[in-house]
TORKOL-4160 file (C-alpha; in steps of 0.2 Angstrom, whole numbers, padded with zeros to 4 digits, m for minus):
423
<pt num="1" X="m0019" Y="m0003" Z="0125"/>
<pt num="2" X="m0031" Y="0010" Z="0118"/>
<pt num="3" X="m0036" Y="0018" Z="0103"/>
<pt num="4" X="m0034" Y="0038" Z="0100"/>
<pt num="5" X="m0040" Y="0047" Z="0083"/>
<pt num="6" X="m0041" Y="0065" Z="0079"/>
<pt num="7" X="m0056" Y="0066" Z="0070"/>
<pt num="8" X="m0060" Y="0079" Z="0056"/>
<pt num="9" X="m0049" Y="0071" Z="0042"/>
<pt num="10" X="m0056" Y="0064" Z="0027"/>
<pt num="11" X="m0051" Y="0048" Z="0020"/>
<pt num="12" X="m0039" Y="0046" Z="0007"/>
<pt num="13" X="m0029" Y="0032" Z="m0005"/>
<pt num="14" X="m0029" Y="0013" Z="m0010"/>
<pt num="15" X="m0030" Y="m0001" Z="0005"/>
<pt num="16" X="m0030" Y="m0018" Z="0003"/>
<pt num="17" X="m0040" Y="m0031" Z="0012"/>
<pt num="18" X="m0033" Y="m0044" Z="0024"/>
<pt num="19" X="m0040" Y="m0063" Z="0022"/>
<pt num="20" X="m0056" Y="m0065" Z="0029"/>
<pt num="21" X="m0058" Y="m0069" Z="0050"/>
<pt num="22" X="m0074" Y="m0079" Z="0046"/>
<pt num="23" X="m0067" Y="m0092" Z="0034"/>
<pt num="24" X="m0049" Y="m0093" Z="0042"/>
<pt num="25" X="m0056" Y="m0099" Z="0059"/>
<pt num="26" X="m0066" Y="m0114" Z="0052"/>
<pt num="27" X="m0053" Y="m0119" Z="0040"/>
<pt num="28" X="m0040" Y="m0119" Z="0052"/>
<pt num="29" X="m0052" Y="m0132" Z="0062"/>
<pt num="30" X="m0052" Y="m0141" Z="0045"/>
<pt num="31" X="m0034" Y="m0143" Z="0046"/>
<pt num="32" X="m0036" Y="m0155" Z="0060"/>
<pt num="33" X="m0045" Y="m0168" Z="0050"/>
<pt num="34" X="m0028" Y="m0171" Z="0040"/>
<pt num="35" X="m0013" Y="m0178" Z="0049"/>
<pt num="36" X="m0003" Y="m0171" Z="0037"/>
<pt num="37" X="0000" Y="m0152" Z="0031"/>
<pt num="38" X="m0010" Y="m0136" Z="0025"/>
<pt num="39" X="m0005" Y="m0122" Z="0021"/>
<pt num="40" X="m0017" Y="m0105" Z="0021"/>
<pt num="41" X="m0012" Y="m0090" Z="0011"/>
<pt num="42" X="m0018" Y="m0074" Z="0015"/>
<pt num="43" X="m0022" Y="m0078" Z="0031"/>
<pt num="44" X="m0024" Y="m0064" Z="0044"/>
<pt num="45" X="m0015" Y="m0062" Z="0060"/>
<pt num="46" X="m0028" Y="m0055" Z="0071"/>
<pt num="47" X="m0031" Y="m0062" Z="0089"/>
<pt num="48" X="m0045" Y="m0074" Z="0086"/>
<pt num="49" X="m0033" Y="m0083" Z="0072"/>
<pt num="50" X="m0018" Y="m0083" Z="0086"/>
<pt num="51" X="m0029" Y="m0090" Z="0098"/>
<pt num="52" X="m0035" Y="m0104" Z="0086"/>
<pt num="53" X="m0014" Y="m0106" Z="0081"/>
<pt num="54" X="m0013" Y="m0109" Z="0100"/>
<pt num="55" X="m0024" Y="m0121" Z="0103"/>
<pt num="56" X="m0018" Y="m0132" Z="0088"/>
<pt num="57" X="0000" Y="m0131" Z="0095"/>
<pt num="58" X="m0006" Y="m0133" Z="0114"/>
<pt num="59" X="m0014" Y="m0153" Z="0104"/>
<pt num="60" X="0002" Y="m0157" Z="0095"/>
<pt num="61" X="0003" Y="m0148" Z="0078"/>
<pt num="62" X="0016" Y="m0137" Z="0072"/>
<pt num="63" X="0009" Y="m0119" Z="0066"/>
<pt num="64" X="0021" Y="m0107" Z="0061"/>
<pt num="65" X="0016" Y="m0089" Z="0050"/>
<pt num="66" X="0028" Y="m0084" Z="0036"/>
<pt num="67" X="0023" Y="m0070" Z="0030"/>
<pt num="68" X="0003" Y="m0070" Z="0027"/>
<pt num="69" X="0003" Y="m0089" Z="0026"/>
<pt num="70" X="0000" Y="m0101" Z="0038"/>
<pt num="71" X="0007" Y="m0118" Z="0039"/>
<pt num="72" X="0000" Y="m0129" Z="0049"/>
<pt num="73" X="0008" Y="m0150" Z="0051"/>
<pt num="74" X="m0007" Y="m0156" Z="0059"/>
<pt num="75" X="0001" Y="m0175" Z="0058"/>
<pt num="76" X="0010" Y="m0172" Z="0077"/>
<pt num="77" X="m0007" Y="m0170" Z="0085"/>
<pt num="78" X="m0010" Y="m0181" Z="0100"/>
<pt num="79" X="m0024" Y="m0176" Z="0110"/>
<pt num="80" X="m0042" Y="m0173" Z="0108"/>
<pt num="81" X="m0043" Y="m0161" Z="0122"/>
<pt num="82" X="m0046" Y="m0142" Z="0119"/>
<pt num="83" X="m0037" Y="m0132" Z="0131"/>
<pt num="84" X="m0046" Y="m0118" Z="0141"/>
<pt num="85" X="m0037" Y="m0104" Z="0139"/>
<pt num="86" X="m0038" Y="m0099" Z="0120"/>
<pt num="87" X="m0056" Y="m0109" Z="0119"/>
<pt num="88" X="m0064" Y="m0100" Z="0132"/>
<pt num="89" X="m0058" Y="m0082" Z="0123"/>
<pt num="90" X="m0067" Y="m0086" Z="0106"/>
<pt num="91" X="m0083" Y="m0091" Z="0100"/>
<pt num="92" X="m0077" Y="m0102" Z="0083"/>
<pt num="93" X="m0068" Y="m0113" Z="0096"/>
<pt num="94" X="m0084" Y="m0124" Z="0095"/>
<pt num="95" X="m0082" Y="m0129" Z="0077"/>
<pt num="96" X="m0067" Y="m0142" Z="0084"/>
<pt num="97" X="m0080" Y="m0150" Z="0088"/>
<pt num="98" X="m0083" Y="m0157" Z="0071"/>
<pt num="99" X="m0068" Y="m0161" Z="0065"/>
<pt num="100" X="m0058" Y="m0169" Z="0081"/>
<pt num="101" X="m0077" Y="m0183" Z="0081"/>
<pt num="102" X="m0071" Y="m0184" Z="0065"/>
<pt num="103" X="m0052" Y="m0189" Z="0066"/>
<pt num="104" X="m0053" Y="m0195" Z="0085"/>
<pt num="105" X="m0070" Y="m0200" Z="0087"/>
<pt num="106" X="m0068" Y="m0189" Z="0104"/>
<pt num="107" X="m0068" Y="m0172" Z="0108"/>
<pt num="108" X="m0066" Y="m0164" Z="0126"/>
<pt num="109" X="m0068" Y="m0143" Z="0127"/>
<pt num="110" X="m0073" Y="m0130" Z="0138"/>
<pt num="111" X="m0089" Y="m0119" Z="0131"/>
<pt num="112" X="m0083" Y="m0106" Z="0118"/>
<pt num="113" X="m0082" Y="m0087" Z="0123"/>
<pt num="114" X="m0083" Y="m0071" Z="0113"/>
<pt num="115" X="m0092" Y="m0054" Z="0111"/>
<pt num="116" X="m0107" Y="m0053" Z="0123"/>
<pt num="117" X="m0118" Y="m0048" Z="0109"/>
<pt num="118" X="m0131" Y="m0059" Z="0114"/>
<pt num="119" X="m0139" Y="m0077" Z="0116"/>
<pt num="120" X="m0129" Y="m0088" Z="0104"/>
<pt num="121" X="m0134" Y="m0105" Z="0109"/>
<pt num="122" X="m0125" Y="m0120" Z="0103"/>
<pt num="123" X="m0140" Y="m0132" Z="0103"/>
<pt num="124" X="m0140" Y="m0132" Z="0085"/>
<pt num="125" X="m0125" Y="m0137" Z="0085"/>
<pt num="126" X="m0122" Y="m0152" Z="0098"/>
<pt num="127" X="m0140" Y="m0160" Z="0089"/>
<pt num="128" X="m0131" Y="m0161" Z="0072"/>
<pt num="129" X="m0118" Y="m0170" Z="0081"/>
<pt num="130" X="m0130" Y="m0181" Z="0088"/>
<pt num="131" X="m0139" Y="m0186" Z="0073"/>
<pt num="132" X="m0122" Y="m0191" Z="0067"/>
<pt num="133" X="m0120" Y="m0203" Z="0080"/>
<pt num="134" X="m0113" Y="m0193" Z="0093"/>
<pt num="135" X="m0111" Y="m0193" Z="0112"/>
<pt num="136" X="m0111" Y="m0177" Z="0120"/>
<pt num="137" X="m0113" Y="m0173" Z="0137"/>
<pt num="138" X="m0114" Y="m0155" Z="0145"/>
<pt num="139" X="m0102" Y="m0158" Z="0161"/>
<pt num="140" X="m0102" Y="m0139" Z="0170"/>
<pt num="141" X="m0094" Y="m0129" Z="0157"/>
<pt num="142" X="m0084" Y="m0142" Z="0148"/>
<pt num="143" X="m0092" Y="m0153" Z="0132"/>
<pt num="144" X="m0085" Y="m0171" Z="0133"/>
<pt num="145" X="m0092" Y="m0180" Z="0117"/>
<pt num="146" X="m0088" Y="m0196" Z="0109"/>
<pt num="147" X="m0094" Y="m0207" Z="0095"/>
<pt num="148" X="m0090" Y="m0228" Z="0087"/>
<pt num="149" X="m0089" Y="m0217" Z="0072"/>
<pt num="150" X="m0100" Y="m0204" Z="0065"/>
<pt num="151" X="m0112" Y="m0210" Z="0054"/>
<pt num="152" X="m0118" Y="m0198" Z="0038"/>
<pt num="153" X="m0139" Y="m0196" Z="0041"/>
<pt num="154" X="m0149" Y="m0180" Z="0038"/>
<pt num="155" X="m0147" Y="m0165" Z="0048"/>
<pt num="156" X="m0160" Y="m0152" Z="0046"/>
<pt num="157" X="m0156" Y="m0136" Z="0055"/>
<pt num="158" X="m0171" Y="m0127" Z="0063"/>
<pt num="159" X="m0161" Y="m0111" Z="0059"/>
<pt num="160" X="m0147" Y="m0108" Z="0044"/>
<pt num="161" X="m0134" Y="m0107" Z="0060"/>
<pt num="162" X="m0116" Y="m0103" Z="0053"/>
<pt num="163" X="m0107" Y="m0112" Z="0067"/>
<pt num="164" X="m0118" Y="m0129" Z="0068"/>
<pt num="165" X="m0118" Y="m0128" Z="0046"/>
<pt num="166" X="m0099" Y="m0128" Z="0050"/>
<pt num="167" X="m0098" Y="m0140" Z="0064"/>
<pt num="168" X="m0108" Y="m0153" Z="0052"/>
<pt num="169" X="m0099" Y="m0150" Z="0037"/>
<pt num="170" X="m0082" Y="m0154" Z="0047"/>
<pt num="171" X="m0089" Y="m0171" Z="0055"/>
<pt num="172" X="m0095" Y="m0177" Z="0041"/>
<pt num="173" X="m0083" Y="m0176" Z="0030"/>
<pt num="174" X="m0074" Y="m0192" Z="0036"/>
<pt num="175" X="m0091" Y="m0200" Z="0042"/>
<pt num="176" X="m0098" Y="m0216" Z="0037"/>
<pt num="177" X="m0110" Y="m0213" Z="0021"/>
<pt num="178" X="m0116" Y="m0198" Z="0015"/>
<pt num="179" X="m0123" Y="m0183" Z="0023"/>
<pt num="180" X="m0136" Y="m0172" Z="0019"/>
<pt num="181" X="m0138" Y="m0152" Z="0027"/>
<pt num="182" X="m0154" Y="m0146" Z="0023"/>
<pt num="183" X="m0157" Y="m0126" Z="0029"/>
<pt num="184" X="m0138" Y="m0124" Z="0029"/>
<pt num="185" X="m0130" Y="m0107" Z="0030"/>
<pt num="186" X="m0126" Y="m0099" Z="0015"/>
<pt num="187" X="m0112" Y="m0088" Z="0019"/>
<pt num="188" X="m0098" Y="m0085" Z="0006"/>
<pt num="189" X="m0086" Y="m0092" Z="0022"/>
<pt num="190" X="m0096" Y="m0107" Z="0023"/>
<pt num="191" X="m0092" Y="m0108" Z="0001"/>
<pt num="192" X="m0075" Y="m0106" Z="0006"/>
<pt num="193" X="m0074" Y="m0120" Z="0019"/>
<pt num="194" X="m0083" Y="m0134" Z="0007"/>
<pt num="195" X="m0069" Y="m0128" Z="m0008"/>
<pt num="196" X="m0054" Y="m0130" Z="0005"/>
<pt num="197" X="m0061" Y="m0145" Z="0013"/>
<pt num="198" X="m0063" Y="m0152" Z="m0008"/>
<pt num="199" X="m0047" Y="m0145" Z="m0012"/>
<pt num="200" X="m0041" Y="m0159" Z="0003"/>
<pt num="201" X="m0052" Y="m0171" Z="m0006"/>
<pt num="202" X="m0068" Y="m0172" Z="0003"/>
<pt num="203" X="m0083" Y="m0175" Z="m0007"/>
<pt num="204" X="m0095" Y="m0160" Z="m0005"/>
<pt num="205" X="m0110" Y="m0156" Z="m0018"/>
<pt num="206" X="m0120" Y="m0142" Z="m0016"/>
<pt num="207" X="m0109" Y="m0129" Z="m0014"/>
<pt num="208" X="m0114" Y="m0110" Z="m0011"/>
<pt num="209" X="m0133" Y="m0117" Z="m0008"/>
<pt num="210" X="m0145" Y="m0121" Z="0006"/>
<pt num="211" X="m0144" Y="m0140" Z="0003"/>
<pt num="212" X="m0127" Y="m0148" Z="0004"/>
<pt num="213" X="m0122" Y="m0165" Z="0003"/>
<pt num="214" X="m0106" Y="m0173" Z="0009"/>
<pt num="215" X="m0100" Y="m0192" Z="0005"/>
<pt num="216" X="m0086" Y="m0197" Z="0017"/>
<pt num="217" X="m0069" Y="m0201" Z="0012"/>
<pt num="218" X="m0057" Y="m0212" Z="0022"/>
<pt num="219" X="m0043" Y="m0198" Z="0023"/>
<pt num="220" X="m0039" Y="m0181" Z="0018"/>
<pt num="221" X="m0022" Y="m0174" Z="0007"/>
<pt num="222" X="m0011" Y="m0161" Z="0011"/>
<pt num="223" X="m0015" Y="m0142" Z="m0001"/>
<pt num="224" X="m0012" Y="m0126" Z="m0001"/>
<pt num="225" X="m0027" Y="m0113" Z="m0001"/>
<pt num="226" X="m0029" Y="m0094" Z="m0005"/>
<pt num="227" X="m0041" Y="m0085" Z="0010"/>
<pt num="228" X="m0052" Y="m0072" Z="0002"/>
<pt num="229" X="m0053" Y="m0055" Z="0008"/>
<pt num="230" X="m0065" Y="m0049" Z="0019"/>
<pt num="231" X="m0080" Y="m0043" Z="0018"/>
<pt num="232" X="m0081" Y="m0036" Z="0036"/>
<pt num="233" X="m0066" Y="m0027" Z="0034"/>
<pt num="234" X="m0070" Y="m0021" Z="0017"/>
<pt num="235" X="m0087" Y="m0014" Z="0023"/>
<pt num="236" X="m0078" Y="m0005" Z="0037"/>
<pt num="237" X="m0066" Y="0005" Z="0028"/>
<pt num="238" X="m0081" Y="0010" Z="0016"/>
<pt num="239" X="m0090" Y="0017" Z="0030"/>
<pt num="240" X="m0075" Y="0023" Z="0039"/>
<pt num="241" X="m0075" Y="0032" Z="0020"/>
<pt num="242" X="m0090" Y="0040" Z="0019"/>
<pt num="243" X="m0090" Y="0044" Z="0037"/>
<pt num="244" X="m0077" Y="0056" Z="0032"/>
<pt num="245" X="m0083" Y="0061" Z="0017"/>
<pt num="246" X="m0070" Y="0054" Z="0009"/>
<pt num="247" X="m0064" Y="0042" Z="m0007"/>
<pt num="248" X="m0055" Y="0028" Z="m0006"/>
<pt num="249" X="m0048" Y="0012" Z="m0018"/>
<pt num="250" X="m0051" Y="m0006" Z="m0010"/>
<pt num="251" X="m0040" Y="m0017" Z="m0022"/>
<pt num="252" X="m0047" Y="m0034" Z="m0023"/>
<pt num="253" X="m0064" Y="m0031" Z="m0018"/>
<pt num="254" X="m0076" Y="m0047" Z="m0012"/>
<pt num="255" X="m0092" Y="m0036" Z="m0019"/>
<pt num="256" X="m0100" Y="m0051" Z="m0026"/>
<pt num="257" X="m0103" Y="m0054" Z="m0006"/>
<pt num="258" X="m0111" Y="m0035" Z="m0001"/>
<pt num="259" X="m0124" Y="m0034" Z="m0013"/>
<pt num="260" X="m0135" Y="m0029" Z="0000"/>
<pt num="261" X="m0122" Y="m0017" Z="0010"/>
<pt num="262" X="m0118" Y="m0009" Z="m0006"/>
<pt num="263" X="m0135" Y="m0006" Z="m0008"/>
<pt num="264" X="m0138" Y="0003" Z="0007"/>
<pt num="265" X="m0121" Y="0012" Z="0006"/>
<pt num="266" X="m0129" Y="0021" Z="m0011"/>
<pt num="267" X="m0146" Y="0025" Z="m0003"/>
<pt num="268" X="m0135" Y="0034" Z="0009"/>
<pt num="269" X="m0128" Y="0045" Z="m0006"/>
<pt num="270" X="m0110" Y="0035" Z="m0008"/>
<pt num="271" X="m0106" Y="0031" Z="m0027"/>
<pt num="272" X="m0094" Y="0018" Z="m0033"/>
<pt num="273" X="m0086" Y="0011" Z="m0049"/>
<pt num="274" X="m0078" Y="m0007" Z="m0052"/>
<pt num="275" X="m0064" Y="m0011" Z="m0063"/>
<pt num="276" X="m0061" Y="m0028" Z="m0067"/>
<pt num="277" X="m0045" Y="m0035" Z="m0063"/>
<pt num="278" X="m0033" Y="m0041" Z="m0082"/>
<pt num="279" X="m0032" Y="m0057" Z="m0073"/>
<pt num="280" X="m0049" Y="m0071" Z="m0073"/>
<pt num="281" X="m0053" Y="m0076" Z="m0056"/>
<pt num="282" X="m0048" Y="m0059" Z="m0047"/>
<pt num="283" X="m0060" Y="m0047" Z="m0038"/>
<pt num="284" X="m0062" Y="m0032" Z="m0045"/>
<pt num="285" X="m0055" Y="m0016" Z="m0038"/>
<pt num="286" X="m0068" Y="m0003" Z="m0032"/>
<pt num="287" X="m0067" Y="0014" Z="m0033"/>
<pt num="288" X="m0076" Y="0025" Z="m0016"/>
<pt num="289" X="m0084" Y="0042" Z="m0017"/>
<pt num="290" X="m0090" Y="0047" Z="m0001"/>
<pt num="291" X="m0091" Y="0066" Z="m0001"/>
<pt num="292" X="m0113" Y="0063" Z="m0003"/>
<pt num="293" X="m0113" Y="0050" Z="0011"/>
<pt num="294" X="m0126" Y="0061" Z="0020"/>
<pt num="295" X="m0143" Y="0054" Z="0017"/>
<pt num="296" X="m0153" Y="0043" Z="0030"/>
<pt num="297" X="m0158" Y="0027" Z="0027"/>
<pt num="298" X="m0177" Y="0025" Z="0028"/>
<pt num="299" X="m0176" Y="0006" Z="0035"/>
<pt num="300" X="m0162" Y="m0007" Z="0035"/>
<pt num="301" X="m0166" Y="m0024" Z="0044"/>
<pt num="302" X="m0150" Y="m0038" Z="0045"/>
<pt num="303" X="m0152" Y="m0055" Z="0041"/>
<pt num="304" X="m0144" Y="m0070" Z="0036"/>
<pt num="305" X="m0134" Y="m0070" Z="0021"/>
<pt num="306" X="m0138" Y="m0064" Z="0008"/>
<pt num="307" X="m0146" Y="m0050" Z="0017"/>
<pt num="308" X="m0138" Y="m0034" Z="0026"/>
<pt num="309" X="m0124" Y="m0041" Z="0039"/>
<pt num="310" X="m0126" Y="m0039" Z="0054"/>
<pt num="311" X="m0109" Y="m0037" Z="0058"/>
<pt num="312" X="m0109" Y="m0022" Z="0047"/>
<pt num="313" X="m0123" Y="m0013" Z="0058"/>
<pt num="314" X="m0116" Y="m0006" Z="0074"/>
<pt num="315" X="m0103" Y="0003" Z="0061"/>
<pt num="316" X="m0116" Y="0009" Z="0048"/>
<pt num="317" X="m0128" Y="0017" Z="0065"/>
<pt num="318" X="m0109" Y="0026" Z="0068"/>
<pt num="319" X="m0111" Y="0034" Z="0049"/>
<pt num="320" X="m0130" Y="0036" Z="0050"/>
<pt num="321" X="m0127" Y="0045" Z="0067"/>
<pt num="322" X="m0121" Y="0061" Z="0055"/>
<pt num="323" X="m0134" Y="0060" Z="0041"/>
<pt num="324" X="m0144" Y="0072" Z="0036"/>
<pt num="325" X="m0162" Y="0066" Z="0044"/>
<pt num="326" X="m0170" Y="0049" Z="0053"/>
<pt num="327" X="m0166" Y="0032" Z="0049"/>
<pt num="328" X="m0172" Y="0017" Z="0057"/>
<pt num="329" X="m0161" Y="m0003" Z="0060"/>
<pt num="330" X="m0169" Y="m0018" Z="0064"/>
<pt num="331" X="m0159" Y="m0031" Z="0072"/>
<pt num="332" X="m0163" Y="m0047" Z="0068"/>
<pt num="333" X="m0150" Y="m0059" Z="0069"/>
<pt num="334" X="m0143" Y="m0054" Z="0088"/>
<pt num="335" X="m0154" Y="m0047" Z="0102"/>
<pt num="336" X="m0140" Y="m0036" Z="0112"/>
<pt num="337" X="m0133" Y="m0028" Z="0097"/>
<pt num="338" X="m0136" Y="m0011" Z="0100"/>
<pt num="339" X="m0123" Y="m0008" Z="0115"/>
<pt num="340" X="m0112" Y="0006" Z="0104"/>
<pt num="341" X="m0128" Y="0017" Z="0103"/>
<pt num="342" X="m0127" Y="0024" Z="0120"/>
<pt num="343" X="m0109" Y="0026" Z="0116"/>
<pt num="344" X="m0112" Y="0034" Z="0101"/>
<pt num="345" X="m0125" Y="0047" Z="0111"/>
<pt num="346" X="m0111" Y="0048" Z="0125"/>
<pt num="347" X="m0102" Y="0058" Z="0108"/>
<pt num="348" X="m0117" Y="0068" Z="0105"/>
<pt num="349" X="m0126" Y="0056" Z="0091"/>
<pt num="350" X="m0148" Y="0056" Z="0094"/>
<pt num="351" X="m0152" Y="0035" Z="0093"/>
<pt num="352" X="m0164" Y="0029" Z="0104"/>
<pt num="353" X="m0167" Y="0009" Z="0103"/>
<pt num="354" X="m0182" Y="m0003" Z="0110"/>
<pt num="355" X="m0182" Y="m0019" Z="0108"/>
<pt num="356" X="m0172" Y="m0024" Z="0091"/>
<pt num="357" X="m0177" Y="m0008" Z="0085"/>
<pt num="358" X="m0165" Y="0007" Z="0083"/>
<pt num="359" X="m0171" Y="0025" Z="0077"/>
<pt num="360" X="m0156" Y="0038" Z="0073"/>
<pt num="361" X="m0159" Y="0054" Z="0071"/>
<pt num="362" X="m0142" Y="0063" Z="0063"/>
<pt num="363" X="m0134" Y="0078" Z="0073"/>
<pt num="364" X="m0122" Y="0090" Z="0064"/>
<pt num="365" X="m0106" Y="0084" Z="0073"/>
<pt num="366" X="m0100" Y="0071" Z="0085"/>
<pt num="367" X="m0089" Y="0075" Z="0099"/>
<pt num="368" X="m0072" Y="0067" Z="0103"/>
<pt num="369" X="m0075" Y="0056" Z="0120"/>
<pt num="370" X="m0065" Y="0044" Z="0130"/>
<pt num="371" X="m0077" Y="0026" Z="0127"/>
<pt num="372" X="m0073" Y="0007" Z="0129"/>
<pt num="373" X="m0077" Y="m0004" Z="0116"/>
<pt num="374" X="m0093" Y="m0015" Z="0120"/>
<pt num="375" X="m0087" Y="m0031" Z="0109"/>
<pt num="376" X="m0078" Y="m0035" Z="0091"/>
<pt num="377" X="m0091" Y="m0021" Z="0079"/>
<pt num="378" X="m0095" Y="m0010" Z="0092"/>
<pt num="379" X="m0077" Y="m0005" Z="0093"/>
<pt num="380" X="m0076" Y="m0003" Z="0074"/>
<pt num="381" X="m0091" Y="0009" Z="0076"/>
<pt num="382" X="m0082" Y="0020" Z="0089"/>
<pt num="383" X="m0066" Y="0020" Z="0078"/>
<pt num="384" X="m0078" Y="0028" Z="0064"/>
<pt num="385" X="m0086" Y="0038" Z="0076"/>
<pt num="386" X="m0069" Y="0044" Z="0082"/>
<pt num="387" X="m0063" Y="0048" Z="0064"/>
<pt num="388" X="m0078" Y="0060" Z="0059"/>
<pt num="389" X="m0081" Y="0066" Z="0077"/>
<pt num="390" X="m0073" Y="0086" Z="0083"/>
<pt num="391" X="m0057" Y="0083" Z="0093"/>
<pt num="392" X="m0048" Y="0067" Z="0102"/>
<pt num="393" X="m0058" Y="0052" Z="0106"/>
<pt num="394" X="m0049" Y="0039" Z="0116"/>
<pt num="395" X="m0056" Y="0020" Z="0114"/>
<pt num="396" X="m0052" Y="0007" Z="0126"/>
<pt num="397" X="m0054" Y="m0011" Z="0126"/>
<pt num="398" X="m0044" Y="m0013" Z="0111"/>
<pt num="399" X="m0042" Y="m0031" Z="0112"/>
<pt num="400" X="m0060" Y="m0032" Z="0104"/>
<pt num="401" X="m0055" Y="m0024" Z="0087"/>
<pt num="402" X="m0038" Y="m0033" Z="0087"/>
<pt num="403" X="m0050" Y="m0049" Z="0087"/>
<pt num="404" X="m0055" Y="m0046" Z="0069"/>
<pt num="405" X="m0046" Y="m0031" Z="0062"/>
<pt num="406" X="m0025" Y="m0035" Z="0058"/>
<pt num="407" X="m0022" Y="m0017" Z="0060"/>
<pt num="408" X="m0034" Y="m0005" Z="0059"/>
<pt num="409" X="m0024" Y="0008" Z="0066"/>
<pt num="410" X="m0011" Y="0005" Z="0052"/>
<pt num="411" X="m0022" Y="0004" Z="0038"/>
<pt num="412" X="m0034" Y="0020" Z="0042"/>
<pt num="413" X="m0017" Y="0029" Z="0042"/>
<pt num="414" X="m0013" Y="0024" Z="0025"/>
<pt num="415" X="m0030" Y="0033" Z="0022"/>
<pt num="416" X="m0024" Y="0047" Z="0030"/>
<pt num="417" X="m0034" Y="0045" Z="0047"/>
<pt num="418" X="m0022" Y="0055" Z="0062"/>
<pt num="419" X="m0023" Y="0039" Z="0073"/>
<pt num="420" X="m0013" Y="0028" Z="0084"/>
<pt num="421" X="m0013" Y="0015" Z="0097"/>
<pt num="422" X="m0007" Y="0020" Z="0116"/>
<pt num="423" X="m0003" Y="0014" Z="0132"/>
């Protein structure tokens, strides 16, 4: 499948925001830990979360979608093996790791897959394991790991890794003892996680900080738990807004997460207004104006959260591309991040890159092009590209956008984008 949009068509209307890819995925391994039931609300149907679905059915558990929630009867699983398919087409198939040394006390799957976006080493990982008590042994590309029981102990992370923080917090939750993660991510997902995991009745202080600590608890109990939307997503169609010049209402809004993003949306001439929801707990809604989003961006540098995302890069170079002047991304979070920038020149942009440095200098109009999406962001640039570009642009490799995006094609039309998925 492919995506076509006919660009010069300014963005329009009120979206709302599917639950968030990042936070489903570990939550989903969470489930696991329980032999009883979950159900997630709000929860996307995008190809990563299929895959993820598979796999649990593929071990025993019954996983069914009614609407945008997700029930999942974990208490039918009987095996501890991961099967390759699925696994090998995802990158958060690792964090079962966690959670089947923590119900089975053995786990047996093949290395995860993903975007090719750069190194992503799982060492981090398989030594927090370790220091739990774990036996893990690197058998071609299959991890076959085992442990008596996982003991709690201190896990210091070289690195405030997302996946290893994840992969920790889901082992020790049933460990023996507590646990203590010092350098631990800090990503609203991994907030999200520790509430679910408490909401089951795990025993997690520390919440939303660098420093957690997790008691261990004999068994878990069956909830029910709302998925937040996500921030990705939101970010997306905000650039896919100013892109076009456009104004759009994001209902429901995580902007408590995209402090920075929103930041670097208004240096580049975007103005927005919240309004508060009439409920308590809600996010607010967020009024876009895009029709300034012309300006460059002196310098933006991605980081770990709370900094700018790096998932949000590749489609803020695909709005930069049309500023009016030179603006200037470091990298700092992936080393082959940049692979949309050659795309974006194939449509006529000026970005040149060296090293984890990318300098874009903006042209007056992109040029409709048939491209192939590179991986999960760089094919959410193109679709930006695509929408503020002259004439057709055709992107192939769907399957990368439908990894994170429910329906992006859908949702950009609601906007007022003129594009479709073909054959």
């Amino acid at each position: 499948m492919c995506i076509e949009v006919q660009g010069g068509h300014a963005l329009h209307g009120e979206i709302c925001i599917q639950g968030s890819k990042n936070a489903a995925l570990p939550i989903i391994a969470g489930a696991l830990l329980h032999d009883g039931i979950t159900v997630l609300h709000n929860c996307p149907r995008i190809l990563d979360v299929m895959y993820m679905v598979q796999i649990l059915r593929e071990m025993g558990c019954r996983a069914e979608f009614e609407g945008s929630s997700l029930r999942i009867d974990a208490s039918g699983t009987d095996s501890y093996t991961v099967p390759f398919g699925c696994a090998s087409m995802m990158r958060c198939s690792i964090v079962l790791l966690g959670s089947l040394l923590g119900r089975f006390k053995r786990a047996v799957l093949p290395y995860p897959g993903g975007c090719t976006i750069g190194a992503r080493p799982i060492d981090l990982h398989l030594d927090a394991l370790r220091k739990m008590n774990a036996s893990i042994e690197e058998e071609g590309e299959v991890l076959n790991a085992w442990t008596a029981r996982l003991t709690g102990t201190k896990v210091n992370l070289a690195f405030p890794s997302v996946g290893a923080t994840e992969n920790a917090v889901l082992a020790a939750v049933l460990a023996r003892g507590e646990t203590e993660i010092i350098n631990a991510a800090r990503e609203p997902e991994i907030q999200q996680l520790c509430e679910f995991l408490t909401a089951k009745g795990a025993r997690i202080t520390g919440t939303g900080t660098g420093h957690l600590k997790i008691r261990g608890v004999e068994s878990l109990t069956d909830s029910e738990y709302e998925l937040m939307p996500d921030r990705i997503v939101t970010g997306t169609y905000l650039l896919a807004a100013a892109a076009t010049r456009g104004s759009i209402v994001i209902e429901k809004a995580p902007v408590d997460q995209l402090d920075s993003f929103l930041d670097i949306l208004k240096e580049a001439g975007g103005r927005y207004r919240l309004e508060e929801p009439p409920g308590k707990g809600s996010h607010p809604m967020l009024i876009f104006e895009g029709k300034d989003a012309c300006l460059p961006v002196r310098e933006v540098e991605t980081a770990v959260y709370p900094g700018f995302p790096t998932d949000l890069q590749s489609p803020l170079m695909a709005v930069l591309a049309k500023a009016e002047g030179e603006s200037v991304i470091r990298e700092n979070v992936f080393e082959n991040r940049f692979q949309s920038a050659e795309l974006l020149n194939a449509m006529g942009a000026r970005i040149s890159t060296a090293g984890r440095t990318a300098r874009i200098t903006g042209v007056k109009e992109l040029y409709g092009k048939t491209v192939s999406a590179p991986d999960l962001r760089g094919g959410a640039a193109l679709v930006i590209a695509g929408l503020c570009a002259r004439g057709s642009t055709v992107i192939s490799n769907e399957h990368f956008i439908g990894r994170g995006y429910e329906d992006i094609t859908g949702d950009l039309r609601k906007l007022g984008a003129k594009i479709w998925r073909t054959d």
